[in-house]
BALO-722530 format. One record per residue (C-alpha): residue number from 0; z, y, x. Coordinates in steps of 0.001 Angstrom, whole numbers, plus 524288, in hexadecimal, padded with zeros to 5 digits. Layout:
+------+-------+-------+-------+
! resi !    c3 !    c2 !    c1 !
+------+-------+-------+-------+
!  NUM !     Z !     Y !     X !
...
+------+-------+-------+-------+
end
This chain:
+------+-------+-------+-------+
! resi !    c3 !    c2 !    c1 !
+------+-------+-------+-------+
!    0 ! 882A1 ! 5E7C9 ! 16226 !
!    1 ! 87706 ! 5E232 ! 16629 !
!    2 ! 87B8E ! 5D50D ! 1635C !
!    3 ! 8801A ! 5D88A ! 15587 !
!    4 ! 871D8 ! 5DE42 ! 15361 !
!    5 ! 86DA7 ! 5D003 ! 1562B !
!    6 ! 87562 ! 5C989 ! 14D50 !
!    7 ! 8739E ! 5D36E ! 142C3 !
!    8 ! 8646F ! 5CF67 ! 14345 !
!    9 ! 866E0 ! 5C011 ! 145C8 !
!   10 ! 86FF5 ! 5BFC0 ! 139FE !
!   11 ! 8653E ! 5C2CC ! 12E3D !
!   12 ! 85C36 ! 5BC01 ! 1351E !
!   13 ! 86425 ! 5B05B ! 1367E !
!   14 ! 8676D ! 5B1E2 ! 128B6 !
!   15 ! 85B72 ! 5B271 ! 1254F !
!   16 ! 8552F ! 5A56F ! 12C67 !
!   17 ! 85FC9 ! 59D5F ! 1267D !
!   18 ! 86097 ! 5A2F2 ! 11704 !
!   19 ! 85311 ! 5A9B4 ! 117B6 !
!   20 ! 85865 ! 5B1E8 ! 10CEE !
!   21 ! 857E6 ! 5C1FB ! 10F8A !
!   22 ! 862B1 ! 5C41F ! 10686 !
!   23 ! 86AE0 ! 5B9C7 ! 10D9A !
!   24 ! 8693F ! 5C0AE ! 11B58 !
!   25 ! 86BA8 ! 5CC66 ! 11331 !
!   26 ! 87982 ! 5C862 ! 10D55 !
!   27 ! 87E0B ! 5C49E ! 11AE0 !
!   28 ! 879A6 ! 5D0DC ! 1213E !
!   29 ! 883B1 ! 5D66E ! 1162A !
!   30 ! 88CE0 ! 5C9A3 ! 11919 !
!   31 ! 88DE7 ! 5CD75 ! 1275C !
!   32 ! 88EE3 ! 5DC29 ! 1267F !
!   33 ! 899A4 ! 5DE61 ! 11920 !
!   34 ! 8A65A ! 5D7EE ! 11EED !
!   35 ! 8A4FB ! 5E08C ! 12AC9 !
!   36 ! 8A918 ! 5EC4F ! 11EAF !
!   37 ! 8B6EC ! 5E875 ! 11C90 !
!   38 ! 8B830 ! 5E8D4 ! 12AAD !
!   39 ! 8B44B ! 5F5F6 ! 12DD5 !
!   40 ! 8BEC7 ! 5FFD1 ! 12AF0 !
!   41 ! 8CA11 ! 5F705 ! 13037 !
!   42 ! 8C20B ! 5F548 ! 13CE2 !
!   43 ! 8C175 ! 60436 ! 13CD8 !
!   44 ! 8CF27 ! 605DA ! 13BCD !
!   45 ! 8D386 ! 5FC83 ! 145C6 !
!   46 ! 8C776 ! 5FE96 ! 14ED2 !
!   47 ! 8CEE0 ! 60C19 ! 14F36 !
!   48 ! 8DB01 ! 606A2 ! 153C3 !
!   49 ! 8D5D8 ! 5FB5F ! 15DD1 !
!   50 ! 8CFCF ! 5FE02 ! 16B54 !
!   51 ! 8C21F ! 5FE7D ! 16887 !
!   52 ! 8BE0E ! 5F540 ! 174ED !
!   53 ! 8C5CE ! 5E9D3 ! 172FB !
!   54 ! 8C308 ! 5E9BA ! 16314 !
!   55 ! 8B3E1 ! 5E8BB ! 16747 !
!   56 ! 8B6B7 ! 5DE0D ! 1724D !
!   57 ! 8BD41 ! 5D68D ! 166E8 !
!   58 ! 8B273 ! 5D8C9 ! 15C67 !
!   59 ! 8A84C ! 5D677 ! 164AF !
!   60 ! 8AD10 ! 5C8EB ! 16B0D !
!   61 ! 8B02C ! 5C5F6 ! 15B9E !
!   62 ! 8A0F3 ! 5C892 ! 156DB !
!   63 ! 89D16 ! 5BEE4 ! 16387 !
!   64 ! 8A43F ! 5B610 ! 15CE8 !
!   65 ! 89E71 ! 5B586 ! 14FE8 !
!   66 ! 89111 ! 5B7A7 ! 15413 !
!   67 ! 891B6 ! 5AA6E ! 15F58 !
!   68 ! 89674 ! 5A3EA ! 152FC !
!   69 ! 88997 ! 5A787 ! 14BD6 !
!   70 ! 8833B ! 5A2E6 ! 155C0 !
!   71 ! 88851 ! 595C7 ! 15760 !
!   72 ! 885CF ! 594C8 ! 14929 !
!   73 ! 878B5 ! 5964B ! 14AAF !
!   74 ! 87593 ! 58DA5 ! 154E5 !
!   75 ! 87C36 ! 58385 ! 14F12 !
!   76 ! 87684 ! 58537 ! 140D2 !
!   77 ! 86958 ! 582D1 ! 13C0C !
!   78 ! 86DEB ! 58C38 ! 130CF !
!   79 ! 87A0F ! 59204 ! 133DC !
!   80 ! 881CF ! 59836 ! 1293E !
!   81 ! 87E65 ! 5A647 ! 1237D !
!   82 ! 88E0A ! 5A53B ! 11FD8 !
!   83 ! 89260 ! 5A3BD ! 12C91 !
!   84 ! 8891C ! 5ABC9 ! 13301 !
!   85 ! 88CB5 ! 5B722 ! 12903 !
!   86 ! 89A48 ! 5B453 ! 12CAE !
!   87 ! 89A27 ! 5B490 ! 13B31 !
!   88 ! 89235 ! 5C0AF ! 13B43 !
!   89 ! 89C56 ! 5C751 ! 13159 !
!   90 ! 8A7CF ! 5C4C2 ! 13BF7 !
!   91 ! 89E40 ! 5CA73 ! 146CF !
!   92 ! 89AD2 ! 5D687 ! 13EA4 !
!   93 ! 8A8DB ! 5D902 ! 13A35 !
!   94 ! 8ADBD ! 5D94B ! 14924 !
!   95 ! 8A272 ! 5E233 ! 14A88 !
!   96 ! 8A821 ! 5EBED ! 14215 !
!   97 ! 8B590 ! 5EB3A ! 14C69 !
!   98 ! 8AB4E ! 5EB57 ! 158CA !
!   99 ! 8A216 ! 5F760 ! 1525E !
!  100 ! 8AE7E ! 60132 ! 14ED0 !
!  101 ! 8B3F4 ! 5FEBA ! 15AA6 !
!  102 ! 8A770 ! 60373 ! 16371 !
!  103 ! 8A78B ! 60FAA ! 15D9F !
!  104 ! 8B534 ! 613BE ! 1611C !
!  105 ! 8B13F ! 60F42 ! 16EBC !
!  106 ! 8A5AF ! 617EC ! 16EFC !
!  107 ! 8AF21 ! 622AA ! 16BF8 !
!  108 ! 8B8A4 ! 61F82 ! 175BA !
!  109 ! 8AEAF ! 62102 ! 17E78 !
!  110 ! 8A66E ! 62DFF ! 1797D !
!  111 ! 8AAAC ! 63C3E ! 17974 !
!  112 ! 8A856 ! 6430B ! 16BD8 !
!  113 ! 89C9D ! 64B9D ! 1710E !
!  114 ! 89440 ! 63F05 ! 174D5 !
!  115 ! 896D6 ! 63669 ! 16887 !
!  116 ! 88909 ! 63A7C ! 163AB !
!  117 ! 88378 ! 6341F ! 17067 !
!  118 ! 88A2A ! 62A4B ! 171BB !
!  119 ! 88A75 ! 625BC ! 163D9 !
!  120 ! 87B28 ! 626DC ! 1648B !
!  121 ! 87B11 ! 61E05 ! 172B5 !
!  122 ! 88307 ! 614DB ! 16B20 !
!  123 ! 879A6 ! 613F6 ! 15F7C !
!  124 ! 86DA5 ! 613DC ! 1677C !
!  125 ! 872B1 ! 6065E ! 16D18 !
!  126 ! 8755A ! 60275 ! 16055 !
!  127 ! 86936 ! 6042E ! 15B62 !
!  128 ! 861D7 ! 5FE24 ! 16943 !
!  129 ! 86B40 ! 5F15D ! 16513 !
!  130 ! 865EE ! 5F0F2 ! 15709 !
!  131 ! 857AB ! 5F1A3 ! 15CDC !
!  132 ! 85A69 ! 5E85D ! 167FE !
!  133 ! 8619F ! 5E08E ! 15F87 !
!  134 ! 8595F ! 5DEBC ! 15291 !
!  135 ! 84CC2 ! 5DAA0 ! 15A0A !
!  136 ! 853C7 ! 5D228 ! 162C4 !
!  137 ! 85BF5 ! 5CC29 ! 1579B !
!  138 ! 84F55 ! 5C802 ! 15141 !
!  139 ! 84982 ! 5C392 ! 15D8F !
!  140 ! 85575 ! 5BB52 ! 15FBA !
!  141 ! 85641 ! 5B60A ! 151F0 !
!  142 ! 84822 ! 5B081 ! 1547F !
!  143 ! 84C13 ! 5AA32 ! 16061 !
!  144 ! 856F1 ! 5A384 ! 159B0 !
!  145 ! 85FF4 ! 5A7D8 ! 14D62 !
!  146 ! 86D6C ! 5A568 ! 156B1 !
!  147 ! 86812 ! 5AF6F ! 16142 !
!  148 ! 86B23 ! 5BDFF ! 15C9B !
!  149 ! 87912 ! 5B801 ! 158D1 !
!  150 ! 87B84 ! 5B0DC ! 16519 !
!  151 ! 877A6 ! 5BF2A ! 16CF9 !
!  152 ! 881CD ! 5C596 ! 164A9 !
!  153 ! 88B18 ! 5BD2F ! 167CB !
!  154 ! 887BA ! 5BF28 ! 175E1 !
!  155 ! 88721 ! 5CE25 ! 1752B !
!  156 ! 894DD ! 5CDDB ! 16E2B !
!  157 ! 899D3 ! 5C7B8 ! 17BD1 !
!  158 ! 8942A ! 5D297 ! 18496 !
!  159 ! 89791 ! 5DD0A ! 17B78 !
!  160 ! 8A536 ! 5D8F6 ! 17C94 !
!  161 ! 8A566 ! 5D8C9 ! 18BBD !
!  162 ! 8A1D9 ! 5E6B8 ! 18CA5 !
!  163 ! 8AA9F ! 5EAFB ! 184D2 !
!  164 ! 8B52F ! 5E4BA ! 18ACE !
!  165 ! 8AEFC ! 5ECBB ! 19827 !
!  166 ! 8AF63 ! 5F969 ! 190BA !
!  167 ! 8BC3E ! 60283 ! 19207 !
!  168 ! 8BA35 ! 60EE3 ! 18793 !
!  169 ! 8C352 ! 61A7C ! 188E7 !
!  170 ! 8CEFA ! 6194A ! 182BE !
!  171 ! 8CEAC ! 620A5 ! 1762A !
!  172 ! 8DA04 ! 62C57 ! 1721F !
!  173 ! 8E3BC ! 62598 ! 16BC8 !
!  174 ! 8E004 ! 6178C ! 16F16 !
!  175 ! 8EE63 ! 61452 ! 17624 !
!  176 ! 8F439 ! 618C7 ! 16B44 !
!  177 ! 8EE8C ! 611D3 ! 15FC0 !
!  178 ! 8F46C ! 605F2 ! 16032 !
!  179 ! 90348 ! 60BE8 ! 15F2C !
!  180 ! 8FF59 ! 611E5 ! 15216 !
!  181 ! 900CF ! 60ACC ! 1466E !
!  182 ! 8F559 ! 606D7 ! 13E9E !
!  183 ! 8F28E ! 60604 ! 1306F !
!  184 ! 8E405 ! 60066 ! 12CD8 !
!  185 ! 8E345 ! 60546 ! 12008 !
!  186 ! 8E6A3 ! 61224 ! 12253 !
!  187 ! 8DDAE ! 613C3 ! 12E39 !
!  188 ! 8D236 ! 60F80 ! 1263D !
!  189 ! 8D470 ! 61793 ! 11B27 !
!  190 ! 8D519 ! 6232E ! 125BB !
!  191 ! 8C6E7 ! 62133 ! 129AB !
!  192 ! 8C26E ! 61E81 ! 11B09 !
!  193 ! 8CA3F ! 62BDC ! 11664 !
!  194 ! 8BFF9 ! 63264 ! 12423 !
!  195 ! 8B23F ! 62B8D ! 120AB !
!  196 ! 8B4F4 ! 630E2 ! 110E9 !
!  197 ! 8B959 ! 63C89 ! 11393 !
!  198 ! 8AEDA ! 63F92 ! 11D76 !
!  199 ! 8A2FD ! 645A2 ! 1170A !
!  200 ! 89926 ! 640BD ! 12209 !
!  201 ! 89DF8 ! 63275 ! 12172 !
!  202 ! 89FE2 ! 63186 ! 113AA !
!  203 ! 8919E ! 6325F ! 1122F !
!  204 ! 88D37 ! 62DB9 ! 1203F !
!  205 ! 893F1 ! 61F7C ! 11DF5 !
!  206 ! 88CA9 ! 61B45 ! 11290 !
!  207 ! 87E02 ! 621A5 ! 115A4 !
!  208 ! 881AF ! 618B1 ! 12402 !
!  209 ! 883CE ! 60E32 ! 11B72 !
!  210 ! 877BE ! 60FD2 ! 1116A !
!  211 ! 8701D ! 60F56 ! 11E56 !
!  212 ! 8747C ! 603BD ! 12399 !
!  213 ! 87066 ! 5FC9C ! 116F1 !
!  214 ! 8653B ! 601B3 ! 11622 !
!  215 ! 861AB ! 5FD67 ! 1234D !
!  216 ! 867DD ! 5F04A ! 12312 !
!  217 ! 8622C ! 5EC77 ! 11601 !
!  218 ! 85482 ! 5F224 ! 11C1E !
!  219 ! 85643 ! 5E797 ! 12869 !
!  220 ! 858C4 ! 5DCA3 ! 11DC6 !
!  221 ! 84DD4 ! 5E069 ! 1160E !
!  222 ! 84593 ! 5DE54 ! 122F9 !
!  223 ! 8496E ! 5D275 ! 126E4 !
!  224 ! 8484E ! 5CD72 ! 11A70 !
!  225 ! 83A54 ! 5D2DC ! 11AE0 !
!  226 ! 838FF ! 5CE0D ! 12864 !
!  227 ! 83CBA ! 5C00D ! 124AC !
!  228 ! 8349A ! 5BF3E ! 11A2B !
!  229 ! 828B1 ! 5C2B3 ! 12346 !
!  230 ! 82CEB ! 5B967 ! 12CDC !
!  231 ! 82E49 ! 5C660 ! 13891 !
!  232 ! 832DA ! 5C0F4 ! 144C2 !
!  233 ! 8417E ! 5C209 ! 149FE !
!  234 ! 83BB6 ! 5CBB5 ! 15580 !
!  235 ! 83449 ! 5D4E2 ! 14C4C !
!  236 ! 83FC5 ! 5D514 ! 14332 !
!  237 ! 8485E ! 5D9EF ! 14E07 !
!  238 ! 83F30 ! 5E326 ! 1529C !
!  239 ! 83D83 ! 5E84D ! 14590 !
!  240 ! 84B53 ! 5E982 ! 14318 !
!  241 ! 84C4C ! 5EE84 ! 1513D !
!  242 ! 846C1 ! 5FB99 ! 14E27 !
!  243 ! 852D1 ! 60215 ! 14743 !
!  244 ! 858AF ! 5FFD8 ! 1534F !
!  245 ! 84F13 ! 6079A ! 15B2E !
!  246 ! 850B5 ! 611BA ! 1513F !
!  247 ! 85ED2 ! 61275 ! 15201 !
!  248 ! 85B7F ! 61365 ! 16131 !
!  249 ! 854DA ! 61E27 ! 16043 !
!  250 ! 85C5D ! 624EB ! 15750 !
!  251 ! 867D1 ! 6234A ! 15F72 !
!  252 ! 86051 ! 629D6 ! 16AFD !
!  253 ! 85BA4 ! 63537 ! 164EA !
!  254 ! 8686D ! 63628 ! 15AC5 !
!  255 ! 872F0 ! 63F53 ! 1636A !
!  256 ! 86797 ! 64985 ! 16344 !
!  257 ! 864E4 ! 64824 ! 15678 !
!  258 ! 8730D ! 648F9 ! 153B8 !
!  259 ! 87490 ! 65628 ! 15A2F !
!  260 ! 86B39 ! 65C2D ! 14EAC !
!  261 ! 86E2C ! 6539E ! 14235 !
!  262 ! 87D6B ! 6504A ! 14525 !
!  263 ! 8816A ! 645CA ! 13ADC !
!  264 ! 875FC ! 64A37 ! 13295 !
!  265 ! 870C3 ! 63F40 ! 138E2 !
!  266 ! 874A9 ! 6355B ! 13073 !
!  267 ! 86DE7 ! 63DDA ! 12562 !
!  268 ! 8609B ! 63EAF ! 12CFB !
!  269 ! 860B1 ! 62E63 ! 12FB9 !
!  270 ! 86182 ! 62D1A ! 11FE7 !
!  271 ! 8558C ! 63438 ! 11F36 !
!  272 ! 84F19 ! 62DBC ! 12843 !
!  273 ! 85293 ! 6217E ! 122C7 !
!  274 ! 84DC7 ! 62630 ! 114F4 !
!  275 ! 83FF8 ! 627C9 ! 11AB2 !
!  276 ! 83DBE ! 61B93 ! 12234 !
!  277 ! 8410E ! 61357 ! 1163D !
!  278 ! 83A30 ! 61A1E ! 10D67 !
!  279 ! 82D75 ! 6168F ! 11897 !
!  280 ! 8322C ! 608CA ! 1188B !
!  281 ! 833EE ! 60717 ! 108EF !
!  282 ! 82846 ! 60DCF ! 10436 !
!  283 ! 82082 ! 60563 ! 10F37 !
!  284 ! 82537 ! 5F7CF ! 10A7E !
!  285 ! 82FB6 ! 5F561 ! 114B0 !
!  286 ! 82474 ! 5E864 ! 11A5F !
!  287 ! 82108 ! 5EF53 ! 1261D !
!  288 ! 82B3C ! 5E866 ! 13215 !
!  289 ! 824A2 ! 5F598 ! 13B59 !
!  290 ! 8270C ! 5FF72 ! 13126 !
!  291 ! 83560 ! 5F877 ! 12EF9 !
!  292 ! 8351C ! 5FA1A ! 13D94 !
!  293 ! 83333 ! 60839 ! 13D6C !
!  294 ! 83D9F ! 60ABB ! 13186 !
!  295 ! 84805 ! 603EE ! 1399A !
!  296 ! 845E0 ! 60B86 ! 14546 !
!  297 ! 846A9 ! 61843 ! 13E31 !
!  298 ! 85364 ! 6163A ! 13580 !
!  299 ! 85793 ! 610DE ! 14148 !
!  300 ! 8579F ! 61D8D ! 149A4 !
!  301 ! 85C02 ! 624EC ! 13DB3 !
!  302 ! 86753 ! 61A98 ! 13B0D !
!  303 ! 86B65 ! 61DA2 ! 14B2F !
!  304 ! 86C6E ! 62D90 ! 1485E !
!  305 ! 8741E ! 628F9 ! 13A4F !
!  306 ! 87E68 ! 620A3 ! 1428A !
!  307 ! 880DC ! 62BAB ! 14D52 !
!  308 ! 88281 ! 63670 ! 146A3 !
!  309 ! 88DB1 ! 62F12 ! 13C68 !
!  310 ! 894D4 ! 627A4 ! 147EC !
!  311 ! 89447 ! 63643 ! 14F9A !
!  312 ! 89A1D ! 63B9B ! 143B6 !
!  313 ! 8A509 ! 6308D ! 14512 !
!  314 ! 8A7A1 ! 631E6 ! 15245 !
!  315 ! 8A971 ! 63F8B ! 15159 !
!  316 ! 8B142 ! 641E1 ! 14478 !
!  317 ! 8B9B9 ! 6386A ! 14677 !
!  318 ! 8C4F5 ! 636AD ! 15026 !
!  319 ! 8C4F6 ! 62ABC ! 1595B !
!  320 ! 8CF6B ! 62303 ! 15207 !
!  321 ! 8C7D8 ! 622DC ! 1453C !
!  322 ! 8BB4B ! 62169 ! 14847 !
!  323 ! 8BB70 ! 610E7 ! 14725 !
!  324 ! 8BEF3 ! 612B0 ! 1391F !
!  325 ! 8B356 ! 61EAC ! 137F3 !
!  326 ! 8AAB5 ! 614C2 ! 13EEC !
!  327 ! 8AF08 ! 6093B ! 135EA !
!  328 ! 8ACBA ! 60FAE ! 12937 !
!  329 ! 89E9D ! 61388 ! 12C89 !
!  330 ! 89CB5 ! 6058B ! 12FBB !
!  331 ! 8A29D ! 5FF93 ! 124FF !
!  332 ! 8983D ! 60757 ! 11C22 !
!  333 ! 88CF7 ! 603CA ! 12574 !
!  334 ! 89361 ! 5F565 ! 12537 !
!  335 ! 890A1 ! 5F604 ! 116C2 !
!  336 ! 88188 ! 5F89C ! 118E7 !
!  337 ! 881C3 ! 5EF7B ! 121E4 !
!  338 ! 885F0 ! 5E50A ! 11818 !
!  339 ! 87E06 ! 5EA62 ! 10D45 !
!  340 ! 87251 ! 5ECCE ! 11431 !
!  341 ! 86D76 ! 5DF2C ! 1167F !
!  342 ! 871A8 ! 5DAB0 ! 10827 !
!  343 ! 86A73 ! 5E3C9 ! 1029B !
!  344 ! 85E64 ! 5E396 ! 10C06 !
!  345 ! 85E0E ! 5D350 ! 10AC2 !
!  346 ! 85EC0 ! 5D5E4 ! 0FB49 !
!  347 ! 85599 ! 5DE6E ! 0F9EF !
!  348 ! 84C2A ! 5D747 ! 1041C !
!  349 ! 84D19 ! 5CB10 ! 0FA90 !
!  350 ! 84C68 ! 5D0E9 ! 0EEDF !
!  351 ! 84042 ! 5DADF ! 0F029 !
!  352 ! 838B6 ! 5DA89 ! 0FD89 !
!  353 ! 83A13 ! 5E392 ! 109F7 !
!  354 ! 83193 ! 5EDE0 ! 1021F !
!  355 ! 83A78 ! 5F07A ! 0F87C !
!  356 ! 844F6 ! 5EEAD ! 0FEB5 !
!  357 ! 841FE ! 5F836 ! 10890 !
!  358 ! 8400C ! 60078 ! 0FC42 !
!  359 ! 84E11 ! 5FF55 ! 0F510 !
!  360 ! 85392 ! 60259 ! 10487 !
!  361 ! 84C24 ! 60E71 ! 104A6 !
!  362 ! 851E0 ! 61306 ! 0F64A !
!  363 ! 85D94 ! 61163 ! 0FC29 !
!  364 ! 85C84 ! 61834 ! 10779 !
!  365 ! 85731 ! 6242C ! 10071 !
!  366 ! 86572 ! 626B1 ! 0FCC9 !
!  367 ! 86A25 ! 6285A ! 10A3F !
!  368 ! 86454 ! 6363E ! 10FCD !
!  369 ! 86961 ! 63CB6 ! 1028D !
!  370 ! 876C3 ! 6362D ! 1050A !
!  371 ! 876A8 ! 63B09 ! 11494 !
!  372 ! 876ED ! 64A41 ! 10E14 !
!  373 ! 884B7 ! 64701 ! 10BA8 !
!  374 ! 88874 ! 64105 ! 119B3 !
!  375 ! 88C6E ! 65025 ! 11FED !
!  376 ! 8953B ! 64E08 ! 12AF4 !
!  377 ! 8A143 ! 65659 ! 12AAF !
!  378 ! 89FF9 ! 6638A ! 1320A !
!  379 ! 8A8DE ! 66032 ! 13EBD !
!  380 ! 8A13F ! 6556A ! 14107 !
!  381 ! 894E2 ! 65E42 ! 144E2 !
!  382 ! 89DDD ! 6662C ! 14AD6 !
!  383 ! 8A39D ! 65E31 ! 15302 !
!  384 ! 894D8 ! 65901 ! 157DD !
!  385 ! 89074 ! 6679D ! 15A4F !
!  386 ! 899E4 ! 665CA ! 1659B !
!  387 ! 8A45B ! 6726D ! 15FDF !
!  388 ! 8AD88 ! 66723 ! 15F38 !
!  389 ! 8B27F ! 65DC9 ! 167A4 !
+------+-------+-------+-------+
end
């Protein structure tokens, strides 16, 4: 994770240095992220029939791959090609998809239902340390020299594969017996389409999750654009970009309390919180990098309490077999912010400004604590975290 955070940072900014063009880095933030969507629900259905281990060994040695490919490219080119960058990255991201599904059905091998709140808030309190390590030392990196944050992922996709290969989860209910049963894709996708639709919590829950991620991704572009117009350092971009993930930190820390008096109302109270800190950042003119600073730490923490309380709701609602098709459709619709978000941001960046930029992000955001009223989990699901059911 940490070395994805690198190359997630190294790739606009390489983008950047060799087109100079906002709206370039922007289409191949959206390059890298859309293929990864006509991966996700098959990877859910067969992450569901594989052992979770050995499909993340195999991902993971994969994305090594790609990314020591990158960064022979680089070294070797002056000006390397934003075609074949965009195309390495794509395979990398697209064996993320395998690598990412798979972890959470090893984090439920491995957790009783009681603790999923806790553990589900340890594990997104590391993500979020990752995404603060990891943005300010991708931009320290990237000033050292543009192959560095790519050649550490490739390193960090070698040691995360030896620990895994070290790590022997329980073996899940079932497990033995999958592979005797016979199989058919189609229908086992449609199965967890037919649960997120007919859910009332996750038919609204998907898409705000997905609004969000826009919103924040085409925020980031907007800032770098901003940032490499003003000529801002590779260090104080990372640090600036490092805040959401102290905020996310934090949020994690504090979220299982939290979560013991809001429940999945949770996601509802991070749209509002959202709502107000763009509203600061629009009607202040989106130039101040400590202000920006400020707004990413605190959608950050709110984004952490957001994430916990829907991947609680999935862990719990959902038995053990489906949940890498649950988990697959709620990142195919955060895949799709993640693919829209830079587009737009790097558009709208090139067309009118950070200001009002910042501005048409906020309009758009308005819509999302209205739309939260609507995203009411299902009755058994507070139940169940009351602790009257098992």
């Amino acid at each position: 994770m940490l070395g994805s955070r690198l190359t997630a940072i190294g790739l606009p900014l390489l983008v950047l240095a060799v087109s100079g063009s906002p709206l370039v880095a922007g289409w191949a933030g959206f390059a890298v992220a859309a293929p990864s969507i006509l991966v996700f629900l098959p990877a859910g259905a067969l992450t569901d029939r594989w052992n979770p281990r050995t499909a993340m060994i195999v991902s993971e040695i994969g994305r090594g791959a790609a990314i020591a490919t990158v960064v022979a490219i680089v070294l070797v080119r002056h000006r390397p090609s934003v075609a074949v960058l965009i195309s390495l990255v794509v395979l990398e991201e697209m064996l993320g998809v395998f690598s990412a599904l798979a972890e959470r059905r090893l984090i439920c091998s491995a957790v009783e239902p009681g603790n999923t709140v806790a553990a589900l808030a340890s594990a997104e309190g590391r993500t979020h340390v990752v995404v603060l390590l990891g943005r300010s030392l991708g931009g320290f990196l990237f000033g050292l020299g543009q192959a560095l944050p790519f050649l550490a992922d490739a390193v960090s996709f070698g040691i995360s594969a030896s620990v895994l290969m070290r790590i022997n989860p329980p073996t899940e209910p079932g497990e033995r017996g999958q592979a005797a049963v016979g199989h058919h894709l189609g229908r086992e996708i449609g199965a967890g389409l037919r649960w997120a639709w007919g859910d009332q919590f996750t038919r609204f829950a998907f898409p705000l999750t997905a609004c969000a991620t826009l919103i924040s991704q085409a925020l980031i572009m907007v800032f770098l654009a901003e940032a490499h117009a003003r000529n801002l350092s590779g260090d104080r971009i990372g640090l600036v970009l490092a805040a959401s993930g102290a905020g996310g930190a934090i949020g994690s820390a504090v979220a299982y309390r939290l979560f013991q008096y809001f429940k999945y109302h949770l996601l509802r109270l991070q749209m509002w919180i959202w709502a107000a800190m763009f509203a600061l950042l629009a009607f202040s003119g989106g130039r101040s990098f400590t202000l920006m600073a400020v707004a990413l730490t605190v959608t950050g923490f709110a984004g952490a309490l957001g994430n916990i309380a829907l991947d609680n709701y999935m862990f719990r609602e959902r038995n053990r077999g489906m949940l890498g098709r649950a988990t697959s459709i709620s990142r195919l619709t955060t895949c799709a912010g993640l693919a829209l978000g830079p587009l737009l941001g790097g558009a709208i960046a090139d067309w009118l400004g950070a200001g009002p930029s910042i501005f048409v992000l906020f309009t758009i955001v308005l819509v999302t604590p209205a739309a939260a009223i609507f995203a009411r989990p299902v009755p058994a699901a507070e139940t169940a975290d009351s602790g009257t059911t098992a």
